[in-house]
C-alpha positions as CSV (number, residue, x, y, z in Angstrom):
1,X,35.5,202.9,89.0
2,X,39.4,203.7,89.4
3,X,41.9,202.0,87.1
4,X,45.0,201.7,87.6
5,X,48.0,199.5,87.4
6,X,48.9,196.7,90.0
7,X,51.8,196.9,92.0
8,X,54.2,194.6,91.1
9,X,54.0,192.9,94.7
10,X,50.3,192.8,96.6
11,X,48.8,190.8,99.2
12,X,44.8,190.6,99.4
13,X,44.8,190.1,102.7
14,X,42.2,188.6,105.4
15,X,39.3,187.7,102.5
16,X,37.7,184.5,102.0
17,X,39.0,182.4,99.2
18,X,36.1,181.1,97.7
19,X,37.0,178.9,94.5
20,X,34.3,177.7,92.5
21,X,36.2,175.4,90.2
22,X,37.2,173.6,93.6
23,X,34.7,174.2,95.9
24,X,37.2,175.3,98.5
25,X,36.7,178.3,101.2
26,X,39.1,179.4,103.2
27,X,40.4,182.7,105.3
28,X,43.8,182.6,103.4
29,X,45.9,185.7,101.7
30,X,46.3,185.7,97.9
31,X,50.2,187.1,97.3
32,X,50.5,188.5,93.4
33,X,53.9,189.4,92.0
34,X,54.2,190.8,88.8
35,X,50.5,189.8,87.7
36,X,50.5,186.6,88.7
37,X,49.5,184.8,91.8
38,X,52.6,184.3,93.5
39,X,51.2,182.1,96.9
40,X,48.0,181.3,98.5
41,X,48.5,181.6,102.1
42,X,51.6,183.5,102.8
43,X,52.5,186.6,102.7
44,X,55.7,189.6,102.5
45,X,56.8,192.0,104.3
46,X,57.7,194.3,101.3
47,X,54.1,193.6,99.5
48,X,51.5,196.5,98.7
49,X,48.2,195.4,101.1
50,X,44.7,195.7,100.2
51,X,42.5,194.8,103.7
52,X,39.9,192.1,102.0
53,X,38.3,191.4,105.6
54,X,34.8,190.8,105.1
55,X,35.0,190.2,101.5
56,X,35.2,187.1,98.8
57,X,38.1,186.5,97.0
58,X,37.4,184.4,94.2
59,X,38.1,183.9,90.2
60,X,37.5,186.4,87.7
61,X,33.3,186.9,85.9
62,X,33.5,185.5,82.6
63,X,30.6,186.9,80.3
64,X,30.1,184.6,77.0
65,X,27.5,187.2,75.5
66,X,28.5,191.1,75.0
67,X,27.9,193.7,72.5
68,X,31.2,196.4,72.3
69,X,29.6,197.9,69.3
70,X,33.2,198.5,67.8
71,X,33.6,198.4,64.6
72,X,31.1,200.7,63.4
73,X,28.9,202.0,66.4
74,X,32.3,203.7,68.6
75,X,29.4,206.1,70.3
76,X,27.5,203.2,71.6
77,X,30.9,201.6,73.3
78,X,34.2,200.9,72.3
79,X,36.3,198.1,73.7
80,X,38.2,200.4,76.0
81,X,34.9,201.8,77.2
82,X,33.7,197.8,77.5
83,X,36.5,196.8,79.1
84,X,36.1,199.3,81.3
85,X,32.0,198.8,81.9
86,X,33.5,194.3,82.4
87,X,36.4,195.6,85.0
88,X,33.3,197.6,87.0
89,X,31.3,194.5,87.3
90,X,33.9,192.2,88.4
91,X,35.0,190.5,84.8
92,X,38.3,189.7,83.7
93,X,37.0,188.0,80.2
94,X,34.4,188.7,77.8
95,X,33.3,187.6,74.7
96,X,32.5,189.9,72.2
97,X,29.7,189.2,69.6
98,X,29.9,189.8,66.2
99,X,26.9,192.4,64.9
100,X,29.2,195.0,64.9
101,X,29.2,197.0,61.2
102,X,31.1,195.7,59.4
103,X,30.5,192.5,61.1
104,X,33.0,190.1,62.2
105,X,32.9,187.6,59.1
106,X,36.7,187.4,57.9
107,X,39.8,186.1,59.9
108,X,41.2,190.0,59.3
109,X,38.0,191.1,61.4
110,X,38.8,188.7,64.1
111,X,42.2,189.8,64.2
112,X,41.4,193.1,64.5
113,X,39.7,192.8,67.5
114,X,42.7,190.3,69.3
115,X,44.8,192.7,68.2
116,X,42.9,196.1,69.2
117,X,41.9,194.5,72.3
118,X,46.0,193.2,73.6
119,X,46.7,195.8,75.9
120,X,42.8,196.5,77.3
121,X,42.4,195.7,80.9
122,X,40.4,192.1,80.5
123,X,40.7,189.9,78.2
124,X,38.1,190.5,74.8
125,X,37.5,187.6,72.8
126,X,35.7,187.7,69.4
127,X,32.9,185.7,68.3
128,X,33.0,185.2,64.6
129,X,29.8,185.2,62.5
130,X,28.2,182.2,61.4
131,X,27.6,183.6,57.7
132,X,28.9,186.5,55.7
133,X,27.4,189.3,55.9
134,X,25.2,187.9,58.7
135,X,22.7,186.8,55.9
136,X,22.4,183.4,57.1
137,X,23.0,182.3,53.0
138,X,27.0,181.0,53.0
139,X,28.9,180.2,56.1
140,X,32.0,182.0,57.1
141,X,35.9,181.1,57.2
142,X,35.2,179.1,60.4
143,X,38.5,177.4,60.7
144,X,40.6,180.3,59.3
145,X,38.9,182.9,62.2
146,X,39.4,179.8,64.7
147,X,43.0,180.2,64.1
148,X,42.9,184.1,64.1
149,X,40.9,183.7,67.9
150,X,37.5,182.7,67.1
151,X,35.9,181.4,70.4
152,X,32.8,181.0,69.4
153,X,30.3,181.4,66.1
154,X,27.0,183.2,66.1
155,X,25.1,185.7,63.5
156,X,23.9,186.9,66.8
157,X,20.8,189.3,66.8
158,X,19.9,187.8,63.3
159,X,18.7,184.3,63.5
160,X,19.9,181.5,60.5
161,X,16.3,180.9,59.3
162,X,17.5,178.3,56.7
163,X,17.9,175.0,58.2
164,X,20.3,173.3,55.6
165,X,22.5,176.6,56.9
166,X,22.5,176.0,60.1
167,X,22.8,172.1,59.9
168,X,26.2,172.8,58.0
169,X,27.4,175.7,60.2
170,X,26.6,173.1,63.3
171,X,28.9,170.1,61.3
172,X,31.8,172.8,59.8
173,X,32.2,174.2,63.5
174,X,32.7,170.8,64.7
175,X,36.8,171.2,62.9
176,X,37.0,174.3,65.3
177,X,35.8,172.5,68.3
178,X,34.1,176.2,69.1
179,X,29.9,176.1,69.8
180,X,27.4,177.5,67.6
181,X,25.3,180.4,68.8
182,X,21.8,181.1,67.4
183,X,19.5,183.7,67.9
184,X,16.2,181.2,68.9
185,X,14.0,183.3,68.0
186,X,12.0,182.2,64.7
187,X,11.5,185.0,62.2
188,X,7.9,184.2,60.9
189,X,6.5,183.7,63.9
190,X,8.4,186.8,66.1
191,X,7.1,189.0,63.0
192,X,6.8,192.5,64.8
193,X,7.0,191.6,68.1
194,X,8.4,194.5,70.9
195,X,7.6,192.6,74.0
196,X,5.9,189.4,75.5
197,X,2.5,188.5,73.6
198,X,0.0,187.9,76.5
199,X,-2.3,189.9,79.0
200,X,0.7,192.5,79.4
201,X,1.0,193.3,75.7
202,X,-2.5,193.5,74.8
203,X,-3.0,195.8,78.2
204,X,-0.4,198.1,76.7
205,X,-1.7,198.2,72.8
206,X,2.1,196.9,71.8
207,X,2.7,193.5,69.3
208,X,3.2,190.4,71.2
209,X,6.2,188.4,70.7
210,X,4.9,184.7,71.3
211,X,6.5,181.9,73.5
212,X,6.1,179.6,70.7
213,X,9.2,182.1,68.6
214,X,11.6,180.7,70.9
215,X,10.4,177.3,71.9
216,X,10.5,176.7,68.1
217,X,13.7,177.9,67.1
218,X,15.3,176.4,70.1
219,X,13.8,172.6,69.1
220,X,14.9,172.8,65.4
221,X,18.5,173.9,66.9
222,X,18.8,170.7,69.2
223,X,17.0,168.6,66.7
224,X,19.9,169.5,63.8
225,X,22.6,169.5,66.9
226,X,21.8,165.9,67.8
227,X,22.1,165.2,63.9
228,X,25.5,167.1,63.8
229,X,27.1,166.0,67.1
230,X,28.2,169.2,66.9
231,X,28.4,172.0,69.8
232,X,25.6,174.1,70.5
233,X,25.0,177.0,72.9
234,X,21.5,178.4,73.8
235,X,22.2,181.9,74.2
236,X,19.2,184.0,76.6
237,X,16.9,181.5,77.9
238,X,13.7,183.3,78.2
239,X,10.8,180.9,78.4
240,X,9.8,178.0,80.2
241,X,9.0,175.9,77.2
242,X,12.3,176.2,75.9
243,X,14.0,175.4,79.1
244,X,12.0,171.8,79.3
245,X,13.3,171.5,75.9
246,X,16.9,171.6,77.0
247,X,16.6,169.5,80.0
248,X,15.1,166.8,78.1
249,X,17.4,166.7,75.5
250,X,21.0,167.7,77.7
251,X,22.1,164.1,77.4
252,X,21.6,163.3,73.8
253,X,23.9,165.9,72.3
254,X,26.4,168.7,73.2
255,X,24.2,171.2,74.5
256,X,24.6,174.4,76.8
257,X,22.9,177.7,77.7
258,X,22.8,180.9,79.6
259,X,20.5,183.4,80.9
260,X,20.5,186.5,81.7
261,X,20.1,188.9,84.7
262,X,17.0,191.0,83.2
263,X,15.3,187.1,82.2
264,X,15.8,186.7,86.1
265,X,15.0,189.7,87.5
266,X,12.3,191.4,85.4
267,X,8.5,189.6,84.3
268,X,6.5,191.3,82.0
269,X,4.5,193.6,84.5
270,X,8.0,196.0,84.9
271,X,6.6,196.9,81.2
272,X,3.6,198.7,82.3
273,X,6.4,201.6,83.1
274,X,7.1,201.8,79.5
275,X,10.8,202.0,80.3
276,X,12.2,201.6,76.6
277,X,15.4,199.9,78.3
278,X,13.1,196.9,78.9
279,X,12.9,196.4,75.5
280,X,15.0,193.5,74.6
281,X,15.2,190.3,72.6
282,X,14.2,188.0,73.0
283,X,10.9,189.8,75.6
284,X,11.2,189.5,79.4
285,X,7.8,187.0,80.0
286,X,6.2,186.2,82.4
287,X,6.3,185.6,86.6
288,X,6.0,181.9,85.4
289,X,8.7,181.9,82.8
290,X,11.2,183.7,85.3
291,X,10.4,181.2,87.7
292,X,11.1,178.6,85.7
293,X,14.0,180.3,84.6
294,X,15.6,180.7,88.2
295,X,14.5,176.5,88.6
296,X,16.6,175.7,85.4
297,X,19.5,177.2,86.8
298,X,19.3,175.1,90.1
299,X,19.0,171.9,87.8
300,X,21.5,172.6,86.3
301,X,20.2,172.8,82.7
302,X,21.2,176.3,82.1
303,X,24.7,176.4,82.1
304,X,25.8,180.2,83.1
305,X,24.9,183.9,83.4
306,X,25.6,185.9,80.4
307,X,24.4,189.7,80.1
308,X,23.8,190.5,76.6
309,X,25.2,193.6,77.0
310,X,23.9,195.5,74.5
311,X,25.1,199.8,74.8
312,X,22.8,202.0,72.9
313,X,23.3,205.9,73.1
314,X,19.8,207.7,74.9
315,X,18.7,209.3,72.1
316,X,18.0,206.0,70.7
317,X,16.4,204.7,73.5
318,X,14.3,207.8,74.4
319,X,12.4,207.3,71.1
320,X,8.4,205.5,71.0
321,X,8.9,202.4,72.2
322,X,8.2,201.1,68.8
323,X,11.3,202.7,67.5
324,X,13.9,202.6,70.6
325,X,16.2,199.3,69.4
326,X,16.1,196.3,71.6
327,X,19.1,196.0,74.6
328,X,20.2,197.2,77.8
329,X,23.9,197.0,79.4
330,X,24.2,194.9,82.0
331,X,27.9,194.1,83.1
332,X,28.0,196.4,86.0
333,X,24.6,195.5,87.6
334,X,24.9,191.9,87.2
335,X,26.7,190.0,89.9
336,X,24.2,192.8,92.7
337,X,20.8,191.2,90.6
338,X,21.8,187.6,89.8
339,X,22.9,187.6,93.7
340,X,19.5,189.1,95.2
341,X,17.3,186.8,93.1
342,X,19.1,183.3,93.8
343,X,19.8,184.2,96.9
344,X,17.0,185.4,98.4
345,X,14.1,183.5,95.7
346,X,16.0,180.4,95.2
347,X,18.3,179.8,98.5
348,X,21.0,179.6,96.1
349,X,24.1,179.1,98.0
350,X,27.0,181.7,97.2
351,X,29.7,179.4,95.9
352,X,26.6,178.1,93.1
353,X,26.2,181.1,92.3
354,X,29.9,182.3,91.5
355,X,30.2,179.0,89.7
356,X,27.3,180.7,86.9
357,X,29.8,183.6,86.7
358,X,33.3,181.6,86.5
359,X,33.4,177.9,86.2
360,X,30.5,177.3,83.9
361,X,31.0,180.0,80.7
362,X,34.5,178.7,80.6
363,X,33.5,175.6,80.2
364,X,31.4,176.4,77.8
365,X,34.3,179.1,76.1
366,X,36.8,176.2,76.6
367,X,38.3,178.4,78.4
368,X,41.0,177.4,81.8
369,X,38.0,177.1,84.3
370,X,40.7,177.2,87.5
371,X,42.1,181.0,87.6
372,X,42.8,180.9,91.3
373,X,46.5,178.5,91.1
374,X,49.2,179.9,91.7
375,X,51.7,180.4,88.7
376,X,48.3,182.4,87.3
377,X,48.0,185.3,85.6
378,X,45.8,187.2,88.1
379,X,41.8,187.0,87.4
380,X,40.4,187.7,90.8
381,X,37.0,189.8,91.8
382,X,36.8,191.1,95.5
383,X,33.0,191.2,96.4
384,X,30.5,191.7,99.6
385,X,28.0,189.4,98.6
386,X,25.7,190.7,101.4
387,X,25.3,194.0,101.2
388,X,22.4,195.9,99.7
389,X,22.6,198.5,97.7
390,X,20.7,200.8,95.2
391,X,22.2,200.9,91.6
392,X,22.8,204.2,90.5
393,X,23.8,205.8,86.8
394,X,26.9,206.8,88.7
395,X,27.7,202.9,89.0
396,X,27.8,202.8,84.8
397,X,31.3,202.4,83.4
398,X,29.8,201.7,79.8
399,X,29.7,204.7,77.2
400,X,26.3,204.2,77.7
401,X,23.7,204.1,80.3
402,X,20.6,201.9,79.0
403,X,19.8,199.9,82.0
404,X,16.5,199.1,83.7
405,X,18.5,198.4,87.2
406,X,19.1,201.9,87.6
407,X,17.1,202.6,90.8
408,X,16.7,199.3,91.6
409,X,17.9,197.6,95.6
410,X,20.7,194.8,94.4
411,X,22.2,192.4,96.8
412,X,26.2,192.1,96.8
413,X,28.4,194.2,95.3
414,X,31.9,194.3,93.1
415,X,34.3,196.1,95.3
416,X,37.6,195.4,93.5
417,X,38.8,193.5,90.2
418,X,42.1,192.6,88.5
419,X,43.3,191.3,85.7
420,X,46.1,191.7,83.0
421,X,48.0,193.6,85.3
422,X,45.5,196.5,86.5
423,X,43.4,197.3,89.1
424,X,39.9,198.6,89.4
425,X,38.4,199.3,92.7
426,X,34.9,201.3,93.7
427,X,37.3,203.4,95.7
């Protein structure tokens, strides 16, 4: 992927402007003057011209769910190296979860972050944790980290076990109008768990991780979010019990969620390679939970994609599977799987599917869900959503390279992406 900055006048010229937040698609040009969309439709003689025929120009990936590992884990990823891994996949705004070490518990940790991240390529924003320490015993400075640039509010990876907790995390979170992010995954009943507890698991000799860890943790969340009328967000969807349990309960409360690629792309028979980079949490299930999965999406009742990005160096993941930690990056691969599986599983029309990537987390981020106006700061990805290709460890911009997809056929590709000024293109 080369980076570099945009010239301070540039015409995208002879793309389709697809805009999700509009549902409009047209052959126009997009004019950009000093990082901001200038006109739609016109053009300059004087302008620096990128040839876009062929391609979709639309709004900018946002990803609600990514791991930059910084502080504390730089050799996994740093935000430079995450921003960089984002800008590859077509994303002009990320935000970033809080398990770093220390974690992101304070208003100073959040403004680290805003303020490490100002002159990065995409935009980083932080998710502050839901409790100190990420102990799930005594909620955080909520409003104070709001202030600092708090999104959002998770103790992501480690679920809030304690009830009462998580009731008043839901009702104090309400003052920051941000959502609430839980793990669902119930402790006691995950125990040991590495992957999906069924035929696949017992076939391999490895502890099951039970549908019921979810399904559980997701119904006390919606029950305590009804009670709250506060804002919560489902993050990685994996099982079909838990997607019924959103649909039925979407309009008695504030309630969104996302999947992820690997939730759509994998079932539990791509274990049977033992490929460590599978290992994630919550499990990938089964061909019946995926396809339930990829049904919830066309509902409706999952909101957006989100990768769970999750960088971890290959020493670490070339251990026994019962010591490689869970995650796999997933920013770069994401738009070429999400696109191949709706598309060619679900019929998924294209302008639906950019709508998982754009429109719907920034509605859910509270983000502005309408990039493409002119007077914008420029968020736009440049993409072939047709062509097939095979994704290669050469395709990684992220410090690390733990991702299933590698060697896998993916269908539509990232050709170009800018944002805050710079430039990133495949060429």
């Amino acid at each position: 992927m080369n980076i570099k900055k945009c010239p301070t006048k540039l015409v995208l010229k002879g793309g389709t402007v697809v805009n999700p937040a509009t549902g409009s698609s047209e052959q126009i040009d997009v004019f950009i003057k000093n990082g901001r969309i200038a006109a739609l439709g016109k053009n300059t003689a004087d302008a620096n011209v990128v040839d876009c025929s062929g391609k979709v120009i639309t709004a900018g990936f946002c990803d609600p769910h990514v791991h930059f590992r910084e502080p504390g884990r730089e050799d996994k990823e740093t935000l430079a190296t995450g921003a960089r891994a984002a800008l590859a996949g077509g994303y002009t705004r990320v935000c970033a979860m809080p398990n770093t070490n220390p974690p992101l518990d304070s208003p100073e940790s959040i403004r680290f972050i805003v303020e490490k991240a100002a002159n990065l390529p995409v935009y980083i924003h932080p998710i502050g944790a839901l409790t100190r320490g990420q102990k799930g015993k005594e909620i955080t400075e909520m409003v104070a980290m709001a202030e600092e640039g708090a999104v959002a509010f998770s103790d992501d990876g480690v679920p809030v076990a304690d009830g009462q907790v998580f009731r008043l995390a839901l009702e104090y979170a309400r003052l920051t109008d941000r959502p609430v992010i839980n793990h669902a995954e119930d402790p006691a009943i995950r125990k040991a768990g590495l992957i999906n507890e069924g035929l696949i698991s017992t076939r391999l000799g490895l502890p099951g991780n039970p549908v019921e860890a979810e399904s559980v943790m997701v119904f006390r969340d919606i029950e305590l979010c009804k009670l709250t009328s506060g804002h919560l967000h489902i993050p990685h969807v994996s099982t079909a019990v838990a997607a019924d349990l959103i649909r039925n309960s979407k309009g008695d409360c504030k309630l969104t969620a996302e999947v992820t690629p690997h939730h759509l792309y994998f079932n539990d028979e791509a274990l049977l390679s033992y490929d460590r980079n599978l290992k994630v949490a919550p499990p990938i299930r089964t061909e019946k939970d995926r396809q339930a999965l990829i049904a919830a999406l066309a509902l409706g009742t999952i909101d957006c994609i989100a990768t769970d990005h999750a960088p971890h160096t290959r020493e670490e993941k070339e251990a026994t599977f019962t010591n490689a930690p869970f995650g796999m990056i997933g920013l770069e691969s994401a738009f070429g799987a999400v696109n191949k599986v709706l598309q060619e599983e679900a019929g998924m029309p294209l302008i639906d599917i950019l709508r998982l990537f754009t429109v719907r987390p920034r509605q859910v981020m509270n983000f502005n869900i309408d990039p493409l106006q002119e007077g914008c700061p420029v968020e736009i990805t440049v993409l072939d959503p047709e062509i097939e290709w095979t994704f290669r460890e050469t395709d990684i911009a992220s410090r690390s390279i733990n991702s299933p997809f590698v060697g896998r056929r993916l269908k539509g590709q990232v050709v170009m992406t800018l944002s805050k000024g710079f430039m990133a293109s495949r060429e």
